[in-house]
Every structure is written in structure tokens, then in C-alpha cells.
N, C-alpha and C positions, 0 to 999 in steps of 0.2 A: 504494500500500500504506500502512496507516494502522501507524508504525513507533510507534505511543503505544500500539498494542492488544500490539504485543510488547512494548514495555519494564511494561507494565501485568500481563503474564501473568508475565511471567519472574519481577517483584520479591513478586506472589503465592506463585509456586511454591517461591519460595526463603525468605520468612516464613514459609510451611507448612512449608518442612521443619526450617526452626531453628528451631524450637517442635520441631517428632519429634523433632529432639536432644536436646532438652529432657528429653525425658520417658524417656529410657533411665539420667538422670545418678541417678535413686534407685535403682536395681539396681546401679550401678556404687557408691555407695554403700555400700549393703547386702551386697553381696560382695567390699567391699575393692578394688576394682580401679578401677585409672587412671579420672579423668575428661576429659584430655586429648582423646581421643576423638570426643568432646560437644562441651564445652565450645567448643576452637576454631573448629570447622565450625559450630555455634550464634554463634557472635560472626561468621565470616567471610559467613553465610547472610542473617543477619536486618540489619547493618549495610550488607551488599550492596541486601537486598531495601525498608529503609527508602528508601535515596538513590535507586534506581529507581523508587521508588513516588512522590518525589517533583514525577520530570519526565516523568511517563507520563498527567499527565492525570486521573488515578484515576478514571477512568471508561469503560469499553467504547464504543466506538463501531459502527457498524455494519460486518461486514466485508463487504468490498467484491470480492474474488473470491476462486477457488481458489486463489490462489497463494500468496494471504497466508493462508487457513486450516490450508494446508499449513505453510505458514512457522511459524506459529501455533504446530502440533501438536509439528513436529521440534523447534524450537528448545527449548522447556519440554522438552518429554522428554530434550532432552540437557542442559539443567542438572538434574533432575532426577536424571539416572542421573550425572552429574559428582559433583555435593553429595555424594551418596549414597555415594559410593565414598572420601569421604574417610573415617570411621571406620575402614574397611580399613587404609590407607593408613596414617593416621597411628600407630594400635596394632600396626603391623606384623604383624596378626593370618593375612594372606594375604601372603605374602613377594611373589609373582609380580604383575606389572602386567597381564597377561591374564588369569589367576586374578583380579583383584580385577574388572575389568572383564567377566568374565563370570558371578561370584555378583551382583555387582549389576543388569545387566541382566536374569539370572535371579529374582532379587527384584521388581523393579520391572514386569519384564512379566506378574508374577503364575504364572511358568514352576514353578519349584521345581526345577530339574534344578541339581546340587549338582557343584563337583568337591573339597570339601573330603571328605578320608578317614576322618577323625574326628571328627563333630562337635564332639563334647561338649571334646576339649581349648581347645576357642576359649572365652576371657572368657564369664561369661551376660551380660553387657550385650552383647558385640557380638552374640551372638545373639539376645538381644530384638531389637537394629536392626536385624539379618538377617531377623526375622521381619516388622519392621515395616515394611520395603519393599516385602513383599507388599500389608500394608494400604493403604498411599498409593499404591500403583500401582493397586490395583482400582478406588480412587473415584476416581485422574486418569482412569483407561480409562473408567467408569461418563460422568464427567463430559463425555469427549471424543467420547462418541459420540451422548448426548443435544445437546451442545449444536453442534459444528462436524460430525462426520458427516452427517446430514442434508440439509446444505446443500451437499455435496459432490458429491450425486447421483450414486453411486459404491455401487454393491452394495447398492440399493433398499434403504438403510438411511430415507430418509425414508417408503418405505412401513410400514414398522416402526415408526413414531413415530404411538399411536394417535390417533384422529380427535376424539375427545374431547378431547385436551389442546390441541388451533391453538382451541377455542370458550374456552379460556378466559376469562374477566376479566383485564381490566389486570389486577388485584391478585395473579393468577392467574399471573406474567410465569415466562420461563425461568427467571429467578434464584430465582424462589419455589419451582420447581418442583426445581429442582437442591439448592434448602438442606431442602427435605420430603425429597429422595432420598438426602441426606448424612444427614438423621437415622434414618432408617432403617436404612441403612449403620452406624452407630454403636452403634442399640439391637439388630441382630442381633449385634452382635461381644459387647455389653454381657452378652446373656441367653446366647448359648453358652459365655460364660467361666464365667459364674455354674452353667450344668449343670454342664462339665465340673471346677468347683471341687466342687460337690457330690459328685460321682464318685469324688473323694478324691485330683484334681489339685492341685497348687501352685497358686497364686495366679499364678504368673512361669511356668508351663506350660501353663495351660488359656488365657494370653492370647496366648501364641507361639503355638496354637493355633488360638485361636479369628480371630486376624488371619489364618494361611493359610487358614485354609476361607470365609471369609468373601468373600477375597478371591480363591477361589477355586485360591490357589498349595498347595504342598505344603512348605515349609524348616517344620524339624522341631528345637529344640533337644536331640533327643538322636536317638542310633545305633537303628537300626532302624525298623520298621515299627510299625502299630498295634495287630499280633495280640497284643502282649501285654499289653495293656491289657484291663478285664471288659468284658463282652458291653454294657453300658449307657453307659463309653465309646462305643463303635463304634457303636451307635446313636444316642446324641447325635450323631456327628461324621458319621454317616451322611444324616442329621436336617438337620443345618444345610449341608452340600456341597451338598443337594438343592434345598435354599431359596437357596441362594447362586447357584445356575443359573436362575433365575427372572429376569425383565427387574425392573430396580428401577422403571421407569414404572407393570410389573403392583400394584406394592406403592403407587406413589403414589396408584394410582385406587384401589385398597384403601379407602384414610384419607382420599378425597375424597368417599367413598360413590359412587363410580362403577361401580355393580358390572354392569349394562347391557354398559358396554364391555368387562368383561374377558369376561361371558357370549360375546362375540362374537370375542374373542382367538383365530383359530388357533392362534397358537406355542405358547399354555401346556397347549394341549388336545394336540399334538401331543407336547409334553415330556415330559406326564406318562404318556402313550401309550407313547412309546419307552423311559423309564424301567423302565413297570413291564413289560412285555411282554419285556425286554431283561433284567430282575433274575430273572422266572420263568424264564427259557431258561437263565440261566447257573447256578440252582439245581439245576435239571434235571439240565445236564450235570453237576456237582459230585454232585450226591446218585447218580445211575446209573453215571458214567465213573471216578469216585474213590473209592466207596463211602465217603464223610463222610453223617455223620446229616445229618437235614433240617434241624438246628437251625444247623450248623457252615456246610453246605450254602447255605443262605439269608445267611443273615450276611454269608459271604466272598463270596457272589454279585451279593447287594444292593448290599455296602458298596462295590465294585470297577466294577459297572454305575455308580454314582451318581459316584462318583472318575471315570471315565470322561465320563461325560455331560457333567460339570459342569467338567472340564479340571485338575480338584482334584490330582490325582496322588498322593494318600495312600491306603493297601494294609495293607490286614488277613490278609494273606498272599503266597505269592511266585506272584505271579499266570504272570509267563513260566516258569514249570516245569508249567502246566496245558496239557494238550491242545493240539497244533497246531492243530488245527480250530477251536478256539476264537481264536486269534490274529488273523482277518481279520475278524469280529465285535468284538473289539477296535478293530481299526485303525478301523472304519466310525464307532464310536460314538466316539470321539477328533476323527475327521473332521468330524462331524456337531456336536458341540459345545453348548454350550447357548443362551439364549433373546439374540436381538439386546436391550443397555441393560441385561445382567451384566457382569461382569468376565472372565469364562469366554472360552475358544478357540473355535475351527474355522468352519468356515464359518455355522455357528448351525441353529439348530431352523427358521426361520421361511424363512431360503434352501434348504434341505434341502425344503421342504415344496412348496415353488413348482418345483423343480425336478421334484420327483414327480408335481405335477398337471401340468406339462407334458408329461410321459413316457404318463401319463395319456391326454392330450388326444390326442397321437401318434398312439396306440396304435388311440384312438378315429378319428380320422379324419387316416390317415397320407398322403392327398394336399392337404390343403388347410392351408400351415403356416403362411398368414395366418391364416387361422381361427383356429387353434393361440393363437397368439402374443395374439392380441387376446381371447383368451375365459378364459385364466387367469385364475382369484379367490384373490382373499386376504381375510378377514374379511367372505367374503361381497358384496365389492366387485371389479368388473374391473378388471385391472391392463391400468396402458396398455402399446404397444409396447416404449416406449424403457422403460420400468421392468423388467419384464421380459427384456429383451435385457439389461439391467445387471444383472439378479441371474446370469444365465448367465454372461455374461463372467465375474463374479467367480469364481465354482465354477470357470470351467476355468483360468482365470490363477492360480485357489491349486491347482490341480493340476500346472501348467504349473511354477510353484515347488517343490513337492513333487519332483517327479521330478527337477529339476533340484538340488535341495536334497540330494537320495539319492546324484545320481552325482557329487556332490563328497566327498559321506561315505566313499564306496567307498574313496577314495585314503587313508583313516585307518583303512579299518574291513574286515578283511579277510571276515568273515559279512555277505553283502545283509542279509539279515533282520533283522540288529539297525541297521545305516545307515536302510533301511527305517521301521525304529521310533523311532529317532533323528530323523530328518528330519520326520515327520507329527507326534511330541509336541512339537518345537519350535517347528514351526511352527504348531501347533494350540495351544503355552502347554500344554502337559499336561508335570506333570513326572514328568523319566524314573526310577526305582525305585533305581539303582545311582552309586556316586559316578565322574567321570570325570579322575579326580584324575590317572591317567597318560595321559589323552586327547592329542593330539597338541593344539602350540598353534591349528597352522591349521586343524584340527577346531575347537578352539572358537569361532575366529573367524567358520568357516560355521554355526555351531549359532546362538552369538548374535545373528548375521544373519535366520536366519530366524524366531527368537525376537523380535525386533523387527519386521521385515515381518509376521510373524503380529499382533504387540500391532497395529498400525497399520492392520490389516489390507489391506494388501500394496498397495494404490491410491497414496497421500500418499508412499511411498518411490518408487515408479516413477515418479511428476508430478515428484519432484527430481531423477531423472536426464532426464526426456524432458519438457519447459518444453510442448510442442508441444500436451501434453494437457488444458492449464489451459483453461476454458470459463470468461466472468465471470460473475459470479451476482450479485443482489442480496444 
């Protein structure tokens, strides 16, 4: 294991984030309140991440198997979510040490499921940094699935990695490709802040904001939902959740002129398929089942289908008081989640799609399931055995969690239905609508369990209990 590729990640992720602290001290500022906050996790972060940056080599190496990619992945994510929890911590703004540890890893894994009761009595600086956990957890996710997923060959994430960007040019390398995908990342958070400032948001609201949708979470610096915000809110914020569920690689070939390859993209053709076909249904129901006009109808259907898809968890209305029927529709499109290379949950658009041409193929010739297995396409291309066989696995091992994920919920949650729904948006990063502020501790500790297994998607957790699964890889 090349231990210069960890102390080289760690003293990155930890100057990353003592700059984030940074940038919270002019609202703290600006409304009078303590900079302690900041400031000393900013001094403990960045003087940590210099001195390891200095005997790490400052340079990647190649990794050399599963085990250190995993190493890789956990270790940053747990300083990462450490750092992160000292603003908690130090402004005594979350009294509880479970509490602080489960807004943070709800931050970070882009979740948004809250157990604070009030928002709005917490500092706005520590909620800028509440919000901005979300931001830096989307582009670490964005960055850990383009760059070390892949190589993991674990939930045909390398089939997801399209075929156009391995022809690169040197000049062309992962790092070029990863620092086009952060820009991006930046100028979409840049431009919905700027709508939702025009809308007649704060400047320090439309960027709380625009870091959740972007990043695909839901923390919210104030009490309630989005309904009462105007209709051109909701449609900006409907606007960018949708583009936030999109693969940031679809955005890299964007601005490479590669437009050839996304023509050939299954996932984004399937996205915007299930999007819109999934937004008309739930207007339907709204406009017939609730008698709301078409205009209210659309809106809360759209906005709630997109929050959905995209794992956003943000609601323009009180969606579980609509229709039971409507509820399992719900679950599917949580499950289903958005494009492999967002920041977004569930098992994603492009696994969802392979498992249906399988069903497909079945259905078509249900005695021969070699046939089956070997004749699956994806962009048009046959997927081999073992690629395949590993997108299956995954689906039913996050099902295999799911359910096991539900009947631990039971023991806190005396309604299935809402464990149910607790277990699939945790596990899927979709945040849940109501705060869990009197939740049991050891509820939280299963929530943010599968909130993490979900970020990681649930492979790199199971290789650290069971060593047995590690394969080398180049």
C-alpha cells in the first residue's frame, strides 16, 4: 500500500477544508457572532494539512489495489466529516455528540435529513457551514467516483465512465479532467445564486441554497419548506436540482465539444425520460385527486418528481399528506436516483437501466440466461459477463441493506411506513422533510450508517469488514 497516497489525500482534504472555514469568518462578521468557530478548526486544519503535505511526497502515485483505494476513500471521508464537526462542537451550537455527528455526516453525504428543531435559532454563520458541507461533500463524492470508483470494478461504475474520455490526450489526464469538472461545479453554484438573488433572495440565502441543490442535499437556513417562496423561486430551484442530477463527465464532454458521445449517453436519455414522464403523472394525480389548478398542480409535481430524482430532498409542499398511492412511486424514484458522476443517491439512472434490459432480455428468451447475461447493451455497446453480474449484485446488496436498514428502524419507529421511508432516503442521501430532533440516539446511529454506506455506495464499507473481497488491480 503506497501510505504517501494517504498522507497526500488527507493533508489535501484538510487544506480544503481550512480555506471552507475561511470563508464562513465574513458572515460571522457581518452578524456579530463569534469567530472562534472558524478560526481555530482553520488554524488546526490547514497547519495539520501543510506538515502532511510535506512528507507525502506531493505527488499521486499509482494505486496499487482495492484495498488501499478503499483505505483511500474511508480514511479522507473520516477526516473530512471529523474537521467538519468541529464548528458544532466548538460554538456549542448542537449540545449532543450524536447530534453533532449526525448533522455532519448528514451534510457531508449531501443527505439533508436535519435533527435540529429550529433552524433558524442556530448563528447564520454556522449555518452557512451547515450548508456548506453539503457543497464539499458533493464535489468529494463527484471526485471519488470519477477518479477511484472505477477502478474498483464494483457496481459497473467503470462502465459509466464514457468511452471518449480513456482516448484522451496526455494533456487531457484525470487531473485535467477532474479540475474542468470542479469548474463547473462552481459556475453552476455561481449562476443559481445569482437567479435566486434576482428573485429577491439575500445574498447569504440564495448561496445556503444554491450549495444544497447543487450538491444535491437539502439543509435549509430557515424553518420550512419552499412553498412559500414565488413561483420563479421554485422554478429556478427546480431548474438547477435537475441539472444537479446530471453526470458532471455529461457536462465535461459539453465544453470538450464532444457532443457525438453524449448523443450516445443512455443514462441522460433515460433521466430525462423518467423525469418528465414521472413530473406528468404526479400533475395528473394532483390536478384530478386534489382538485389544485394545473398551474399549482404542475409546480408541486414537477418540483417534488425533480427533489426526488435528483436525491435533492427540498419540497414545495407537504408531499407525505398526498395520496397513499402515490407513496410507492415515491419510494421507486428515491431508489432509482440520478445519473452515475453527480453527487445525487440511489442506485442511479444508468444501473436502473441495465437492470430493465435484463428483465427485458428474460422476458425475451427466459430459457437461455447465458444469452441473457452476454447480450445486454449499454450505449449501444455489449456489456461483458462479469460487468453485468456486478451491476446486479449491487441492486440487490442495496436492497439486501435497505431491508435490513428498515428492521432496525422498527425498534425506534413504531409506523413500518415511515422506518420504511427513513431507511430508502438515507440510504439513497435523499433528505427526509421533518426534523428528528427527538429521534432515538440509536436511530441515529442506524440512519447515519446507512447514510454513509449509501455516500460510499455500500461496496468500500463491506471490503473493511470482509478483507476476503479485495481483488489487486493495476
Amino acid at each position: 500500500m503506497r501510505y504517501k497516497n494517504i498522507l497526500l489525500s488527507i493533508s489535501l482534504v484538510l487544506l480544503f477544508e481550512g480555506l471552507s472555514f475561511l470563508l464562513c469568518t465574513p458572515y460571522a462578521v457581518f452578524y456579530h457572532e463569534s469567530l472562534k468557530p472558524f478560526l481555530i478548526p482553520a488554524i488546526i486544519s490547514l497547519v495539520s494539512g501543510f506538515s502532511l503535505y510535506s512528507f507525502s511526497g506531493k505527488r499521486f502515485k499509482a494505486i496499487e489495489s482495492n484495498k488501499e483505494s478503499v483505505t483511500l476513500i474511508l480514511i479522507s471521508w473520516f477526516i473530512l466529516i471529523l474537521a467538519g464537526a468541529l464548528p458544532y462542537l466548538i460554538s456549542k451550537t448542537i449540545p449532543a455528540s450524536i447530534d453533532i455527528l449526525f448533522e455532519t455526516i448528514s451534510g457531508f453525504t449531501t443527505t439533508g435529513t436535519s435533527i435540529l428543531p429550529d433552524i433558524e435559532q442556530l448563528p447564520k454563520s454556522i449555518l452557512f457551514w451547515r450548508s456548506l458541507t453539503h457543497w464539499l461533500g458533493g464535489i468529494a463524492t463527484i471526485i471519488m467516483v470519477i477518479t477511484i470508483m472505477p477502478a474498483l470494478k464494483i457496481g459497473g461504475n467503470k462502465l459509466f465512465f464514457p468511452e471518449s474520455l480513456s482516448e484522451e490526450k496526455p494533456a487531457h489526464s484525470l487531473v485535467f479532467i477532474v479540475a474542468r469538472v470542479f469548474m463547473v461545479y462552481i459556475v453552476l453554484t455561481v449562476i443559481q445564486a445569482l437567479f435566486l438573488y434576482a428573485g429577491g433572495m439575500s445574498l447569504y440565502t440564495s448561496l445556503c441554497y444554491s450549495f444544497g441543490t447543487v450538491s444535491t442535499g437539502s439543509f435549509s437556513p430557515q424553518n420550512g419548506n419552499m412553498a412559500g417562496y414565488s413561483a420563479y423561486i421554485q422554478y429556478v430551484m427546480l431548474l438547477f436540482m435537475f441539472l444537479s442530477g446530471i453526470s458532471y463527465l455529461i457536462y465535461y464532454l459539453i465544453i470538450s465539444g464532444k457532443y457525438k458521445a453524449i448523443r450516445k449517453n443512455d443514462e441522460i436519455r433515460i433521466y430525462v425520460l423518467i423525469t418528465f414522464i414521472a413530473a406528468i403523472s404526479f400533475t395528473g394525480i394532483l390536478y384530478f385527486d386534489t382538485g389544485k389548478g394545473f398551474g399549482p398542480a404542475f409546480r408541486e409535481g414537477a418540483f417534488q418528481v425533480v427533489s426526488l430524482v435528483s436525491s435533492s430532498g427540498y419540497s414545495n409542499a407537504e408531499y407525505l399528506s398526498w395520496p397513499d398511492f402515490i407513496l410507492p412511486l415515491m419510494y421507486l424514484l428515491i431508489i432509482i436516483g440520478g445519473c452515475v458522476g453527480s453527487a445525487s443517491g440511489g442506485i442511479k439512472m444508468s444501473r436502473f437501466l441495465v437492470l430493465f434490459r435484463n428483465f427485458g432480455l428474460q422476458l425475451k428468451n427466459p430459457t437461455n440466461s447465458e444469452t441473457n447475461i452476454s447480450t445486454v447493451k449499454y450505449n449501444g455497446n455489449n456489456i461483458d459477463k462479469e460487468t453485468n453480474l456486478s451491476i446486479l449484485t449491487f441492486i440487490f446488496v442495496f436492497g439486501i441493506v435497505f431491508v435490513f436498514g428498515t428492521l432496525a428502524l422498527t425498534f425506534f419507529v413504531p409506523d413500518v411506513k415511515e422506518s420504511v421511508f427513513l431507511s430508502i432516503s438515507a440510504l439513497s442521501n435523499f433528505g427526509y422533510n421533518l426534523s428528528l430532533s427527538g429521534f432515538p440516539n440509536a436511530g441515529k446511529i442506524v440512519l447515519s450508517l446507512l447514510m454513509l454506506i449509501g455516500r460510499f455506495e455500500i461496496f468500500p464499507v463491506l471490503l473493511l469488514f470482509f478483507p476476503a473481497f479485495y481483488k489487486e488491480v493495476k
